[in-house]
C-alpha positions in Angstrom: 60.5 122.8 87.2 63.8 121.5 86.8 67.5 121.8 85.7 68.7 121.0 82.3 72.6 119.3 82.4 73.6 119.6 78.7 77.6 117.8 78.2 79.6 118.6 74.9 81.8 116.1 73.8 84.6 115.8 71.3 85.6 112.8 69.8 88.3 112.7 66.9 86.5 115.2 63.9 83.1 114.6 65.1 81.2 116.3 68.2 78.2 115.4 69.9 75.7 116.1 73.4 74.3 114.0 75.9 70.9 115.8 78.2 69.9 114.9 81.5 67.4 116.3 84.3 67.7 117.3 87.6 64.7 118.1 89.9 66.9 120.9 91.3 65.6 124.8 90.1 69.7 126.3 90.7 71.5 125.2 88.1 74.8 126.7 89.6 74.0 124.8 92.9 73.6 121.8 91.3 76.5 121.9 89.6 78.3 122.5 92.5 77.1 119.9 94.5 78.6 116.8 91.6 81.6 115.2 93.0 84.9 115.0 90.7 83.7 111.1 90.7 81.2 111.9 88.6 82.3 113.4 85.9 84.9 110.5 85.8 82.5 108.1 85.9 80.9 109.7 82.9 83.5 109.4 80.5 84.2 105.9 81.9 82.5 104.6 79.3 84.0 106.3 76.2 86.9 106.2 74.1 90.1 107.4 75.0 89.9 110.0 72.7 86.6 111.5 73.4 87.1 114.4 75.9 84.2 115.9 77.6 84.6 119.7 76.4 81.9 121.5 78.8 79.1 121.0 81.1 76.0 123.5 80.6 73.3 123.8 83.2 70.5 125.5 82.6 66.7 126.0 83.8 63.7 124.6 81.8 61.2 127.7 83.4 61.5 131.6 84.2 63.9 133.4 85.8 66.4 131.9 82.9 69.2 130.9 84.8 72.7 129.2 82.7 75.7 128.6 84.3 78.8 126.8 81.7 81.3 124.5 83.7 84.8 123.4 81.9 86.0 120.3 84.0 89.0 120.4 85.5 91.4 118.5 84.8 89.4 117.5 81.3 87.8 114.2 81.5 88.7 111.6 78.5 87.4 108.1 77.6 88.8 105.1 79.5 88.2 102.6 76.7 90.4 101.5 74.1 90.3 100.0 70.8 91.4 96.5 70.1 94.8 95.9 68.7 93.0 95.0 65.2 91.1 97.5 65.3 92.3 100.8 66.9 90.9 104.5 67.6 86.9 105.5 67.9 84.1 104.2 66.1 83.5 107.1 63.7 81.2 105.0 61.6 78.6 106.4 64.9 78.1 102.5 66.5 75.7 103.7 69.7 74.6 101.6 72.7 71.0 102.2 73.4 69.6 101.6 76.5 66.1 102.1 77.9 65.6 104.0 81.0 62.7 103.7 83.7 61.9 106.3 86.4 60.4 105.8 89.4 57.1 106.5 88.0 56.9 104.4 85.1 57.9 106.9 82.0 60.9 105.7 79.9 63.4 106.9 78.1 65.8 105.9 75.4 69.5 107.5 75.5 71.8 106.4 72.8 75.5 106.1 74.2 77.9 107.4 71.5 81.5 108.1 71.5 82.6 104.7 72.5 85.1 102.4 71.0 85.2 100.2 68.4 85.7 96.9 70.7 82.9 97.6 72.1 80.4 97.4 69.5 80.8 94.5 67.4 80.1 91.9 69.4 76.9 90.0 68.6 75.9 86.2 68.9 75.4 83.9 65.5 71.9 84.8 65.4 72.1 88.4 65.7 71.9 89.2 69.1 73.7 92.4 70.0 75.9 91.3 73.0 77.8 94.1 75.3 81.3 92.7 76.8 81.7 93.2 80.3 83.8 96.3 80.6 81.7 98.2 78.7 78.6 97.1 80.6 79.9 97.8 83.8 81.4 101.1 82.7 77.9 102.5 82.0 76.4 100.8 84.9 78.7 103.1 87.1 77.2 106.2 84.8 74.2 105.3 85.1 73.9 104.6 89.2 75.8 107.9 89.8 73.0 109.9 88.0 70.5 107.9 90.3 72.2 108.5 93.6 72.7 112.3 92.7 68.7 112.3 91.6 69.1 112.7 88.1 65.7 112.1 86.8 63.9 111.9 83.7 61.7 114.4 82.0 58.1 114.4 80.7 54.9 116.4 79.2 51.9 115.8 81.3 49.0 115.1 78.8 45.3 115.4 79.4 44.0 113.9 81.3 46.7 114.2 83.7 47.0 116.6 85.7 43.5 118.0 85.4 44.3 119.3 81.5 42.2 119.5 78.9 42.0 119.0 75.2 40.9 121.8 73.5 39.7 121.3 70.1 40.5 123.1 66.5 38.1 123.7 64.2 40.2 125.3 61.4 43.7 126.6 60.5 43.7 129.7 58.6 45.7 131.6 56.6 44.5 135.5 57.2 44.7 138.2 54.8 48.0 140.2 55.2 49.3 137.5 57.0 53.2 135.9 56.9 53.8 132.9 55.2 55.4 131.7 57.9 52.5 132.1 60.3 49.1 130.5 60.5 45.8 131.0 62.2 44.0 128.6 64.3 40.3 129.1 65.3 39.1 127.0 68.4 36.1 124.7 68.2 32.4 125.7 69.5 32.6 126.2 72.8 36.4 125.7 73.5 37.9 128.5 75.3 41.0 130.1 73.0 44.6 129.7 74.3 46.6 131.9 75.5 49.4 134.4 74.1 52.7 133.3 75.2 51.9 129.8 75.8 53.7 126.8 74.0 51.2 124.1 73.4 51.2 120.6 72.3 49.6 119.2 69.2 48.1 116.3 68.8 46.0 114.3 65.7 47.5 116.0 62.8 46.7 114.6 59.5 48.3 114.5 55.9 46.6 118.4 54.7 48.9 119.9 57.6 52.3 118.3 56.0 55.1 119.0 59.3 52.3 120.6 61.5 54.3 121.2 64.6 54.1 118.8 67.5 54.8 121.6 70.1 53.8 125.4 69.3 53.5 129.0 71.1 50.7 130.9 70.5 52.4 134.3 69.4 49.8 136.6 68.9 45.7 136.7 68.2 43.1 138.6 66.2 39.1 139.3 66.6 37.5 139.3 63.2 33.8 139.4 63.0 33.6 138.2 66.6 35.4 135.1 66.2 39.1 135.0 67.7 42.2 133.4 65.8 45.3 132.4 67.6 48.6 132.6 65.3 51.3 130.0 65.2 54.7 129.7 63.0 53.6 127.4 60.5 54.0 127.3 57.1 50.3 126.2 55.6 50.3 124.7 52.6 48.9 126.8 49.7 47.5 129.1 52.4 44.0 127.3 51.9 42.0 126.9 55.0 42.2 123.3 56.6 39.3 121.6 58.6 41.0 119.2 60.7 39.1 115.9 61.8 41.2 115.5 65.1 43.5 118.0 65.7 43.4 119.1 69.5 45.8 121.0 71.6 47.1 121.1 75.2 49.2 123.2 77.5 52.9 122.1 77.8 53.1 121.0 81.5 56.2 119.5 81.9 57.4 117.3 85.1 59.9 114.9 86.1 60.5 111.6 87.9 64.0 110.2 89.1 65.8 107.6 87.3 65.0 104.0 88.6 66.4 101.3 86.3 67.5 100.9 82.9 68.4 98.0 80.5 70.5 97.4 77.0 68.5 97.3 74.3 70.9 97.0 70.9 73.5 98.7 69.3 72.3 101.3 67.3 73.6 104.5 65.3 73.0 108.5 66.1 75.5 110.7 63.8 77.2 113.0 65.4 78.4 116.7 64.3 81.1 119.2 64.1 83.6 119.5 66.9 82.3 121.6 69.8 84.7 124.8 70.0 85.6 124.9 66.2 82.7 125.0 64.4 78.5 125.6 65.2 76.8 121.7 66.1 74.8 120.0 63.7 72.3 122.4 61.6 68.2 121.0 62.4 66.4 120.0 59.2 63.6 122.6 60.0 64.4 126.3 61.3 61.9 127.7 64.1 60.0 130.0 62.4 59.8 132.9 64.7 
């Protein structure tokens, strides 16, 4: 269980988002337990003209609980361009830095909307190099999150946890069906999933081209005794597919706080339309649902 903190921010023509986790299950408590330092702290590290546009808490598990917070007074970058080279870096320049929880899981986070004097720097043999300002600028981001438990999330794979691959035999494409939907049928012995359950995927291969990493089972069928589970994919051709190694778990999701972190590069994540003017960056696949 936990709280989803999901921050829309603006910068020049482009927008973009930044997630983090809280262990806390309220998402209006939560958000009314950060102190104004903390959402200052936050845009510390941007430039001046990236304002933070909203802050959307939400819960990861049932009851769905959402609560949208505007900040008060708005909260813009405190980094500026160099005189030779002005304004934000629209080219997308990122700062990526690796993150480690208490537990040992990682995470990478890709710091964007930040000026252009902060991302050129490198040494003659290619190092990237962060100046000072900026480094210290996320290092007061980044212990805030810590000391208000921020933590990161992860899926709890088998063994873990006492889970359990469960093994698919085939993926079908029934008679009458949708050609967005496909049909799995467990292997011998392997007890069928449940309805209503999202499920990881794991040990696809090259006859299920963008076979889902993560899917729900949305519905099953008994024919002939034998009992298929349905999932939105789209199955090539509609033959039937034997899979070699194709497994599935139960999404059990946990989390554990932020510990340390460390720079790792400069990198480059694009960002999308402005947030308030027009709908955020379109995915490359719908959700077939």
């Amino acid at each position: 269980m936990a709280t989803k903190m999901t921050m829309f921010w603006n910068q020049s023509s482009a927008g973009f988002s930044e997630t983090w986790y809280h262990p806390s299950v309220t998402p209006k408590v939560l958000a009314d337990t950060l102190p104004n330092s903390f959402w200052t702290k936050a845009a510390a590290l941007h430039d001046e003209t990236t304002v933070l546009r909203g802050v959307r808490f939400s819960s990861t598990v049932p009851p769905k609980q959402s609560y949208l917070m505007i900040p008060y007074p708005p909260r813009r970058g405190a980094r500026t361009g160099s005189t030779a080279d002005p304004g934000p870096d629209v080219v997308s320049t990122t700062i990526v830095y690796r993150i480690l929880s208490a537990t040992g899981q990682s995470r990478r986070v890709w710091f964007r909307g930040l000026a252009d004097s902060d991302t050129f720097r490198t040494t003659i043999l290619g190092t990237d190099l962060l100046n000072p300002q900026i480094e210290n600028a996320i290092e007061g981001w980044m212990k805030a999150l810590r000391s208000e438990g921020f933590a990161i999330r992860f899926a709890v794979l088998p063994p873990n946890g006492g889970l359990l691959w469960l093994k698919v035999a085939e993926v079908h494409h029934l008679t009458g069906q949708s050609a967005n939907r496909a049909s799995l049928r467990m292997g011998a012995g392997v007890l069928d999933p449940t309805v209503g359950i999202p499920y990881y995927f794991n040990g696809s291969q090259s006859d299920l081209p963008r076979f889902p990493r993560k899917a729900e089972i949305l519905a099953q069928q008994v024919l002939g005794g034998v009992t298929y589970s349905e999932i939105a994919y789209q199955l090539p051709g509609g033959e039937t597919v034997s899979p070699k190694n194709l497994r599935m778990a139960p999404t059990v999701n946990a989390t554990s706080v932020i510990d340390s972190w460390d720079f790792e590069r400069f990198g480059e994540h694009k960002t999308g339309r402005p947030f308030g003017m027009l709908r955020g960056r379109a995915r490359g696949v719908a959700v077939l649902r």
